[in-house]
Every structure is written in structure tokens, then in C-alpha cells.
Wavefront OBJ file of the C-alpha trace (Angstrom):
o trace
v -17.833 -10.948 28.926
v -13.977 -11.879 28.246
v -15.205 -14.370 25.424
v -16.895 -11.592 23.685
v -14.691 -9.551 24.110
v -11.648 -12.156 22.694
v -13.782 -13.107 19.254
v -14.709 -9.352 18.704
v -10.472 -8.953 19.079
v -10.108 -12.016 16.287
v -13.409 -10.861 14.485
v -11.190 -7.482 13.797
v -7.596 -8.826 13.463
v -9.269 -11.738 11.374
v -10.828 -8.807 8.851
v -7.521 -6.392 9.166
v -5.337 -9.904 8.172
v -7.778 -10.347 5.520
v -7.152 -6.921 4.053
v -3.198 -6.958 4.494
v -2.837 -10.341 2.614
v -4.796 -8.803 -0.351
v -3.058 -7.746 -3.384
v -2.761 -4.103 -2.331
v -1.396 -1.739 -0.039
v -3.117 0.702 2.796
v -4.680 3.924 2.145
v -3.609 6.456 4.456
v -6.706 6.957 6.451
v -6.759 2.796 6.635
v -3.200 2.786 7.999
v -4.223 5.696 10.284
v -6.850 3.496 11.704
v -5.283 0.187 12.306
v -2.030 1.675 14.140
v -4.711 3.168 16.310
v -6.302 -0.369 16.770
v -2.727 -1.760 17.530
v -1.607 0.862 20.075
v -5.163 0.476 21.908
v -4.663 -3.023 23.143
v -1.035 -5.612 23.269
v -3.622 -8.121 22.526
v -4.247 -6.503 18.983
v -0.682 -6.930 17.806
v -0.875 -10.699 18.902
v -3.919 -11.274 17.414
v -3.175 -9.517 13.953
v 0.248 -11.711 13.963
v -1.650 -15.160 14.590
v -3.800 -14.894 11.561
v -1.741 -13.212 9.656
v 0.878 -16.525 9.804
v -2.750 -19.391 10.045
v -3.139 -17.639 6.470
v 0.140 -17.580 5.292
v 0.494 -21.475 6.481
v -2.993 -21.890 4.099
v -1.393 -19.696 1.233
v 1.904 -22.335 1.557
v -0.342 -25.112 1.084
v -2.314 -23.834 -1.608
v -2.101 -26.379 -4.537
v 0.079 -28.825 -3.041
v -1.220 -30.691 -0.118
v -3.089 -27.932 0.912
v -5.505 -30.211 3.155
v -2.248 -31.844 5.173
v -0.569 -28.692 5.475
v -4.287 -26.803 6.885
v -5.045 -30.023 8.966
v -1.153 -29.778 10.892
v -1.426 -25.683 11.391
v -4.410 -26.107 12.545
v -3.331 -29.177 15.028
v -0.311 -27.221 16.091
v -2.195 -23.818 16.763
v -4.880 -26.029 18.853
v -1.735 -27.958 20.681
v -0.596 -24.789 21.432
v -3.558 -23.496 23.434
v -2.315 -25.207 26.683
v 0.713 -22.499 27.101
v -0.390 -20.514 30.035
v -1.505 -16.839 28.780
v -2.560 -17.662 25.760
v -5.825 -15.517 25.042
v -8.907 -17.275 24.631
v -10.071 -16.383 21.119
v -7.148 -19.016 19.578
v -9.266 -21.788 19.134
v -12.253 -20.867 17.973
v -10.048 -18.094 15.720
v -8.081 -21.266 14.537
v -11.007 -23.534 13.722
v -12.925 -20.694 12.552
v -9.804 -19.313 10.074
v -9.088 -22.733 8.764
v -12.905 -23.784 7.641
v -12.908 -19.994 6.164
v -9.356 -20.376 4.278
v -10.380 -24.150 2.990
v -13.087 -23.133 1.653
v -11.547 -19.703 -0.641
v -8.643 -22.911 -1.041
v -10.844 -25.711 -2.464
v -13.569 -23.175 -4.511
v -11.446 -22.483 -7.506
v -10.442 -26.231 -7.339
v -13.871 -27.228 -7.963
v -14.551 -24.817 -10.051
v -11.897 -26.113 -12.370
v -13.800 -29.780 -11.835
v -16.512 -28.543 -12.647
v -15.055 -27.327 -16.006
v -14.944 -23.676 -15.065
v -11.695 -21.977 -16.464
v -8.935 -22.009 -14.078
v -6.922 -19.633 -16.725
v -8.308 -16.970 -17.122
v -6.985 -14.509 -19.453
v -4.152 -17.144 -20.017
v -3.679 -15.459 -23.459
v -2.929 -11.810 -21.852
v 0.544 -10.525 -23.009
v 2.676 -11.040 -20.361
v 4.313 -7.925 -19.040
v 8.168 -7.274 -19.053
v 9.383 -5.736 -15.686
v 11.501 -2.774 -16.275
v 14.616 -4.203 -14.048
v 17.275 -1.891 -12.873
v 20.814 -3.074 -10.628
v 22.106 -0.657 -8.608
v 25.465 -1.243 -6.224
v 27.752 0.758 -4.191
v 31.365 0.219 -3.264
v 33.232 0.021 0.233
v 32.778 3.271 1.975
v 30.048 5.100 -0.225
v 26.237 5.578 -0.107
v 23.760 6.449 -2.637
v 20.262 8.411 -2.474
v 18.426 6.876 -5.650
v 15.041 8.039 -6.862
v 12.788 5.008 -7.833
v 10.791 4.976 -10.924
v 7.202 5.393 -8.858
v 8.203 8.158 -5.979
v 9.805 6.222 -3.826
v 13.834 6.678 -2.754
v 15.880 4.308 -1.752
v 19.331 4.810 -0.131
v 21.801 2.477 -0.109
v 24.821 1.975 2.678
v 28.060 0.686 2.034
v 28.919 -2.202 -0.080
v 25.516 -2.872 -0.951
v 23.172 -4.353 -4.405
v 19.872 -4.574 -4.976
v 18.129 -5.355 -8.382
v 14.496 -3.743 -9.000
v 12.011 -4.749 -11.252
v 8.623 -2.767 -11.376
v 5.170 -3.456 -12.850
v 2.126 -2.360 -12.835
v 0.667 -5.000 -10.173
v 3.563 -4.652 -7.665
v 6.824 -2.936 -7.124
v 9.743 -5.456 -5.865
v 13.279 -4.912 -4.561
v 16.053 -8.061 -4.460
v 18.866 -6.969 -1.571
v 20.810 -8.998 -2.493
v 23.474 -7.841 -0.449
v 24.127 -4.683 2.201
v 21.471 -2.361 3.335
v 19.262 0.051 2.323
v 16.663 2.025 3.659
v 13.234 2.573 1.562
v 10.888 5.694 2.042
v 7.901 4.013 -0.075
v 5.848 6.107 -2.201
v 2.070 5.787 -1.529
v 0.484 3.479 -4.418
v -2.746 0.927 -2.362
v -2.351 -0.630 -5.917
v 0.806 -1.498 -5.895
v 2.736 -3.165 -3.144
v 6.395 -2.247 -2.510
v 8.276 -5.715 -1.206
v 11.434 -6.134 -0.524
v 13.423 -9.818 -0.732
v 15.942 -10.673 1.118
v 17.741 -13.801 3.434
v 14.502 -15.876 2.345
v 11.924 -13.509 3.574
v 9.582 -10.664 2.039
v 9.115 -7.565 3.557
v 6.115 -6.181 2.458
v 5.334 -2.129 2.669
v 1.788 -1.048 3.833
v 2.734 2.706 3.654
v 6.402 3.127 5.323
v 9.502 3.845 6.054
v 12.205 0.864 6.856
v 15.216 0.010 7.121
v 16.907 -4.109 5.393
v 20.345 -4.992 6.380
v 21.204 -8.398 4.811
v 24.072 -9.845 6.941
v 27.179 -11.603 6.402
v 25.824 -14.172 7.985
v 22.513 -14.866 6.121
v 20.472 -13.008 8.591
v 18.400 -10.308 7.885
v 17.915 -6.990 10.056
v 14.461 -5.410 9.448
v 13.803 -1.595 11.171
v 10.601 0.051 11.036
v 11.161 4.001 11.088
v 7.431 4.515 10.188
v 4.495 3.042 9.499
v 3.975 -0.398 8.935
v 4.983 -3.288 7.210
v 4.699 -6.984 7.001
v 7.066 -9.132 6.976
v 7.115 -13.719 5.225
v 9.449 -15.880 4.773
v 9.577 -16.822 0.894
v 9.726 -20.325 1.045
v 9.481 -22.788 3.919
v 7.044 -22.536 7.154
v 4.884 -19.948 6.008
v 4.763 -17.346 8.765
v 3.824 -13.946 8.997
v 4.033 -11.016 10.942
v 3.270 -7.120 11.198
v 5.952 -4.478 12.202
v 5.520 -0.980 13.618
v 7.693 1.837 13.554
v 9.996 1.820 16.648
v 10.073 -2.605 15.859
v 13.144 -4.425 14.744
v 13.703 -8.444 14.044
v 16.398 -10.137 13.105
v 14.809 -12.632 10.516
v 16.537 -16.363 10.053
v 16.341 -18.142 6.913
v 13.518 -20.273 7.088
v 12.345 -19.144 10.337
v 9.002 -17.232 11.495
v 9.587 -13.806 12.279
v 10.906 -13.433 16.756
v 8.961 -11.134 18.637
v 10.157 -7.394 17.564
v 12.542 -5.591 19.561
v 11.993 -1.716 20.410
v 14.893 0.328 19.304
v 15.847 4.035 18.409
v 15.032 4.275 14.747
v 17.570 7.571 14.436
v 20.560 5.189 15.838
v 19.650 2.737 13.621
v 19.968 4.852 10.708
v 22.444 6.962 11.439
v 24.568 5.670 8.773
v 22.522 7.590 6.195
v 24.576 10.854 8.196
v 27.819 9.339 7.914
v 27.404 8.112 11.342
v 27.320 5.014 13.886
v 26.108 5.175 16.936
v 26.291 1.635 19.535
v 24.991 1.763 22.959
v 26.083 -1.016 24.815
v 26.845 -2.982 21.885
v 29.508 -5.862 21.750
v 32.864 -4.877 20.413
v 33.072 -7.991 18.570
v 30.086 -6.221 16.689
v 31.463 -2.709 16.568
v 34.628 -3.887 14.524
v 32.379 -5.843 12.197
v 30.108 -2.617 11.385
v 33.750 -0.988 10.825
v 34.724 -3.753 8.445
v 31.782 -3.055 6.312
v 33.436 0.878 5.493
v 37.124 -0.023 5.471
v 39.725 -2.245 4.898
v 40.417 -2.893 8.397
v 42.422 -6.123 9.523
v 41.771 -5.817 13.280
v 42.302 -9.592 15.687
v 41.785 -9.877 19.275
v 44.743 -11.121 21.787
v 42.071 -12.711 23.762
v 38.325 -13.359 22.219
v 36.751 -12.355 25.494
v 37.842 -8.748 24.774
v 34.841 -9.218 22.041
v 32.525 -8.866 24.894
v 33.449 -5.971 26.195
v 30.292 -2.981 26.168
v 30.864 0.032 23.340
v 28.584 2.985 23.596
v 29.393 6.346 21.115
v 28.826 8.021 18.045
v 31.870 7.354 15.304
v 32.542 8.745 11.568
v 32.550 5.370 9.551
v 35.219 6.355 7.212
v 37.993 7.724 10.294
v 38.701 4.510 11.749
v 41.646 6.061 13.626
v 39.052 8.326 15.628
v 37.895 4.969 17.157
v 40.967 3.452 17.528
v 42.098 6.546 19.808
v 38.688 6.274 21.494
v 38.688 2.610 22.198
v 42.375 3.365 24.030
v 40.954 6.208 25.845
v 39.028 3.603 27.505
v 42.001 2.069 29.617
v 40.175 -1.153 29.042
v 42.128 -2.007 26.001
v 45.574 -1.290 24.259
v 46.354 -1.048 20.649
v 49.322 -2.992 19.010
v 50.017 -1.997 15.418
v 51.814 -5.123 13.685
v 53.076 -5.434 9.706
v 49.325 -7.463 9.473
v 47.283 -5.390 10.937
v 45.709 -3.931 14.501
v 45.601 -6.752 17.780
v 43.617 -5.373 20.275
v 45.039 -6.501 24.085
v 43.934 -6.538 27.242
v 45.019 -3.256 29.328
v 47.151 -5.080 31.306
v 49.112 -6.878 28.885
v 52.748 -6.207 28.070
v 52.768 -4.624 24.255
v 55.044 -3.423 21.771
v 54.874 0.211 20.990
l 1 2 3 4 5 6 7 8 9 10 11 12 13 14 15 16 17 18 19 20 21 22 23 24 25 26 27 28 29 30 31 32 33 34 35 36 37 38 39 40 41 42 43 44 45 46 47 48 49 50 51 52 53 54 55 56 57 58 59 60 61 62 63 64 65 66 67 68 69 70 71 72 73 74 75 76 77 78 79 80 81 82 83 84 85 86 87 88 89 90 91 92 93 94 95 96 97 98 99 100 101 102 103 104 105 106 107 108 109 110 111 112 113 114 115 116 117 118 119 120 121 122 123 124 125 126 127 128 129 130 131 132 133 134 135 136 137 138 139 140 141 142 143 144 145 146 147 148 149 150 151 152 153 154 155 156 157 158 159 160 161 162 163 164 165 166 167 168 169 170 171 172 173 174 175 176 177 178 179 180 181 182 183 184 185 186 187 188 189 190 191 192 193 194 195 196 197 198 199 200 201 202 203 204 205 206 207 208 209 210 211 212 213 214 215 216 217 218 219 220 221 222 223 224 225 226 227 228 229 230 231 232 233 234 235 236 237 238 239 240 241 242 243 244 245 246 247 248 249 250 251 252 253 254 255 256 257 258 259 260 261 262 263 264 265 266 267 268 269 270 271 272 273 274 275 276 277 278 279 280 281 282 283 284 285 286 287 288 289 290 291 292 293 294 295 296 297 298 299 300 301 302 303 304 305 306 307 308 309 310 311 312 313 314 315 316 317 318 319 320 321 322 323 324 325 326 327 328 329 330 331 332 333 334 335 336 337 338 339 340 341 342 343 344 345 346 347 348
């Protein structure tokens, strides 16, 4: 029956969320199996996302008007079942996820009531992360080998700050991108901070652009990872290789694009490649590898469609291409590059 057959779908999403959340990453034949779960069914993915962000709303509330905070997801999730489409295992997966995440909630609580200690080990040494910075200037990259396996290359004009212990492995961008082929370690989880979310690794590859303007690009080349916003609505979502967001600062994760991972990061070749992106935007990738001062005679010319491959660093190769369109002409000025309409009159 379709019931059945919708809590069997949360039963298994329900146990898989359970298993992400936990303190440790995927082993290889686990990973294997749950992308095989998620490609079987679009239902999975939906599921797996639902109570991955009811448990991450519970986890938010934890020790600070947890009740309120479980009481309004859980109101909200229920309100929510009158959108048309909505698979039937919600409610019963909300009520049932809720009593379930209460209860691991309010145990240690009582526990500490009850005069059980709530400290444990309080009088363990606490261990010193061994923090590295590493940055790149305008123009360069850098291929750097991380302390457990892992290597991390970094685009242009980019920082990040590591610090490494034994329970987890955690990367601040704090500005730029960088793209992280994770080393295998289900002990150790490799996250990655940045614009106000985590991105968590469950055996990957991916791809973190932190924008100029606060937003953060996440691309999945393989495997899979997870991705929460830090503080905030807690929310959380998994990726799969092929899926890209573009997270907001205090926002839940949008439902993930499908892009070409290999244009995405081309950059590691020294390349760019846009298909049928803005030129607005294609200027602004240019910015981020030269010192370019170019303006637009008319802001719709922003709008206009760029598709091609480009060298980064050989800004005059675009120039001449973006005048081999006819659609445009170039005006070099004492302050820089205006970009006109074809038709307009302009000084050679």
C-alpha cells in the first residue's frame, strides 16, 4: 500500500539521517549504499533532506528552549502538509521524529536531575588544534597537501585557516575558493565553514566559493556531503555529485541545481568556461584574476548571454572575443575599459 510504502521511505531516510548527524563520517561501502538508495527513488533525496533539517531544528534547540523550538518545527512541518504533493509519510515522520529527538533531548537533562554527571571527563586535557593559514594572491593558485591525506587547492585571492584534531578535521574559508579532495577518515569528519554555513564531507570531492557578496557557492564533484547553516534556523541538507546551491546567510539550503562539475572547476586548469552566463557575471569572475576596471555604457549590456572557454590571466583574449561578437564595442579610456552597445558612436 502507498502508506507502507511512505513510512518504510522515512523508516530508512529516518535511520540514514540518524547515521549522517553522528559524529563520524561514511565508510566506503556505506556511502556506496546510500547513493544507491538516493538514485533509486526522487522521493529518497526528499525524505533524507526533511529529517535531516527536523533534527538539525532539535540539535538548535538543544539546551535553550529546546521544547518551544521542537513544539514550532514540529507545528510548521505539520502546517506544511496541506501543499499539494507533499508525500504522505510527513506527518507521522514529523510526530514520530520529534517524540524520538525529545526524548535523546530531555534524557541527559534528567539525568543531570537526577544527580548523574553531566561532565564527564570534565578534567580531560583539552587538546590544542594544530592551526595552519594558508592564502593566495590575485592571479595564483595553490595545490596544498593537508596534514591527514587530504589536498586542498586554492583559486585566486583566496584564505582559509585549518585547525585539525583528532575528533574532526575543520576548514574556515574565509575568503575565495577552494576545492577539497577529502581523505577517507569515518572518524573524523572533514567540515568546511563558510558565509554562516557548514559543509560537512561524508567521503567527497567539492568545490566552496565564498562570494563577494556573502553568498556561498557549494559544488559536489563526487560523493556526498551535507551541508547547515552555523547559527540561525537550523536546516540541513544532503548534496550529490553533479548538485550545486548557492547558500544565503541564515537561510536553509534551495533545492540543488544540476551542473557540469568539469566547468565548474575548470579554474583548477587555468580555465573558465560560462555557458549562457550573464556578462555582468563574466567580468566579475575576471575581476577576481586581474586588475581590471571595466564599466558598462548602458547596464542592460550586463544581460547579455556569454558562452566560451577563456585563460583567466589574458584578459585581452576576451576582450577581442567579446568584440568578435558584433554585439558590443570596446572603448579604452585613461580609467579603464566601457563596454558600448554595437551601435553606439565610440572613440577609437
Amino acid at each position: 500500500m502507498p502508506a507502507d510504502r511512505d513510512m518504510n521511505i522515512f523508516d530508512t531516510a529516518s535511520a540514514w539521517a540518524e547515521r549522517l548527524l553522528a559524529e563520524r563520517a561514511l565508510d566506503a561501502a556505506a556511502e556506496a549504499e546510500l547513493e544507491a538508495w538516493l538514485q533509486a527513488d526522487p522521493q529518497h533525496q526528499a525524505a533524507l533532506n526533511a529529517c535531516l533539517e527536523l533534527e538539525g531544528m532539535i540539535d538548535a534547540a538543544h539546551g535553550s528552549d529546546w521544547a518551544d523550538g521542537l513544539i514550532a518545527a514540529t507545528e510548521a512541518e505539520l502546517a506544511a502538509q496541506e501543499a499539494p504533493g507533499r508525500p504522505a509519510w510527513i506527518v507521522p515522520a514529523v510526530i514520530g521524529m520529534a517524540a524520538m529527538l525529545a526524548l535523546a533531548i530531555a534524557l541527559p537533562v534528567w539525568t543531570g536531575m537526577l544527580g548523574g554527571d553531566r561532565t564527564a571527563d570534565s578534567n580531560a586535557p583539552v587538546q590544542l588544534a594544530a592551526v595552519e593559514t594558508y592564502s593566495t594572491a590575485r592571479g595564483d593558485r595553490q595545490e596544498i597537501a593537508l596534514p591527514d591525506g587530504s589536498v586542498m587547492t586554492l583559486n585566486t585571492g583566496s584564505r582559509v585557516t585549518t585547525a585539525f584534531v583528532a575528533e574532526e578535521r575543520r576548514v574556515v574559508l574565509e575568503a575565495g575558493e577552494a576545492l577539497f579532495e577529502v581523505s577517507h577518515d569515518p572518524s573524523r569528519p572533514f567540515i568546511v565553514e563558510a558565509g554562516g554555513h557548514e559543509v560537512r564531507a561524508v567521503g567527497t570531492a567539492f568545490n566552496v566559493y565564498s562570494r563577494d557578496d556573502g553568498r556561498t557557492v557549494v559544488t559536489v564533484v563526487e560523493g556526498l556531503v551535507q551541508t547547515r547553516i552555523e547559527s540561525g534556523p537550523a536546516s540541513a541538507a544532503l548534496l550529490r555529485a553533479g548538485d550545486q546551491v548557492e547558500l544565503v546567510p541564515g537561510e536553509p539550503a534551495p533545492e540543488p541545481a544540476r551542473v557540469d562539475v568539469v566547468a565548474a572547476t575548470a579554474w583548477r586548469q587555468g580555465q573558465l568556461i560560462f555557458d549562457g552566463r550573464r556578462l555582468s557575471e563574466v567580468v566579475s569572475e575576471f575581476r577576481r584574476y586581474n586588475d581590471l576596471d571595466i564599466a558598462f555604457a548602458d547596464g542592460q549590456l550586463g544581460e547579455l548571454q556569454i558562452s566560451g572557454s577563456f585563460d583567466p590571466s589574458d584578459s585581452e583574449a576576451f576582450l577581442a572575443a567579446l568584440s568578435a561578437t558584433e554585439s558590443v564595442r570596446i572603448e579604452r579610456t585613461g580609467d579603464g575599459i566601457r563596454i558600448h552597445a554595437s551601435g553606439e558612436n565610440v572613440q577609437p
